[in-house]
C-alpha positions as CSV (number, residue, x, y, z in Angstrom):
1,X,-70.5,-39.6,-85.7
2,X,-72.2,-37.2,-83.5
3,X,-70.8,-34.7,-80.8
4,X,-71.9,-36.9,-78.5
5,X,-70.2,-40.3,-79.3
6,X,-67.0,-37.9,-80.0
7,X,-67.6,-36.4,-76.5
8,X,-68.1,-40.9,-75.1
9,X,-64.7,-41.9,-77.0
10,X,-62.6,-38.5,-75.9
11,X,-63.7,-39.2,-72.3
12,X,-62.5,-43.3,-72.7
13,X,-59.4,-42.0,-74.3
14,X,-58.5,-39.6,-71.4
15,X,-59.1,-42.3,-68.5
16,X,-57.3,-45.1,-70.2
17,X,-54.5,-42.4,-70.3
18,X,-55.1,-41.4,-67.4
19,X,-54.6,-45.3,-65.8
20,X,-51.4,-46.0,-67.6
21,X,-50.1,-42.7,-65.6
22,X,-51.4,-43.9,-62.3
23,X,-49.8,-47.2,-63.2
24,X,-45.9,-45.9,-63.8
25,X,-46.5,-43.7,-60.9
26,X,-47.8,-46.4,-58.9
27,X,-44.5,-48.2,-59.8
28,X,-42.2,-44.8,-59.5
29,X,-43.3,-45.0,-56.1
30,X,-42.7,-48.4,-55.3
31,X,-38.9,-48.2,-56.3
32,X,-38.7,-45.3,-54.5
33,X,-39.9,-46.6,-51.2
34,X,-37.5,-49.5,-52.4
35,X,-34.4,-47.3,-52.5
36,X,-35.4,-45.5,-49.4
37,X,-35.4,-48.8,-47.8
38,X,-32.4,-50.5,-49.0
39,X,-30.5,-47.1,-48.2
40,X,-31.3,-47.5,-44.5
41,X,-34.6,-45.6,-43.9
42,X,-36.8,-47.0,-41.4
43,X,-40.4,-48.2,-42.3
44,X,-41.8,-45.6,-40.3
45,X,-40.0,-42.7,-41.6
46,X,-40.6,-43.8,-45.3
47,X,-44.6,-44.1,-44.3
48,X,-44.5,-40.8,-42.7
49,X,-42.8,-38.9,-45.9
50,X,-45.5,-40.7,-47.7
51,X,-48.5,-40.2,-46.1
52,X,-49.3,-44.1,-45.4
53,X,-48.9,-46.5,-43.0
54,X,-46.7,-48.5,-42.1
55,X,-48.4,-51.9,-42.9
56,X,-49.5,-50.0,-46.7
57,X,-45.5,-49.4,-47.1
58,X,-44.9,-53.3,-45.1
59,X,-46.9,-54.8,-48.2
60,X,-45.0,-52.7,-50.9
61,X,-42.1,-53.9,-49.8
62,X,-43.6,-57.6,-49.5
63,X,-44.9,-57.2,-52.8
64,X,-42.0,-56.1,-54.5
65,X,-40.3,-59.1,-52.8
66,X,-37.5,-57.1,-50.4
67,X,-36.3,-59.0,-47.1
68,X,-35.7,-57.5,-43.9
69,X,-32.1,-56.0,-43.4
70,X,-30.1,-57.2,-41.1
C-alpha cells in the first residue's frame, strides 16, 4: 500500500470519527435544550444561550416529540 492510499484511508477514518462525534453531540444538545425546556426556560432564552433561533430550537423540540407546557 502506498503513502498515499494510507494517507486516503487515515483521512476516511478521521471523518467517519469525526460524524459519530457530531452525531452524540447533536443529540447532547437536544436533551439539553429538552431539560432546559421542561425545567421552565422560555424558547427564546434557550435559542438565545444557543446561538439559534427560535423556530431551529421550535423543531428540536418538535422533533424530539415535547408538547407545549401548560
Amino acid at each position: 500500500m502506498t503513502s498515499g492510499e494510507q494517507g486516503l484511508e487515515a483521512a476516511v477514518e478521521a471523518l467517519r470519527a469525526a460524524q459519530d462525534a457530531v452525531v452524540v453531540a447533536r443529540r447532547n444538545m437536544t436533551a439539553a435544550i429538552v431539560a432546559a425546556y421542561r425545567g421552565g426556560e422560555p424558547v427564546a432564552r434557550i435559542a438565545q444561550r444557543t446561538g439559534s433561533d427560535v423556530t431551529e430550537i421550535r423543531n428540536v423540540l418538535s422533533a424530539a416529540q415535547v408538547t407545549r407546557r401548560r
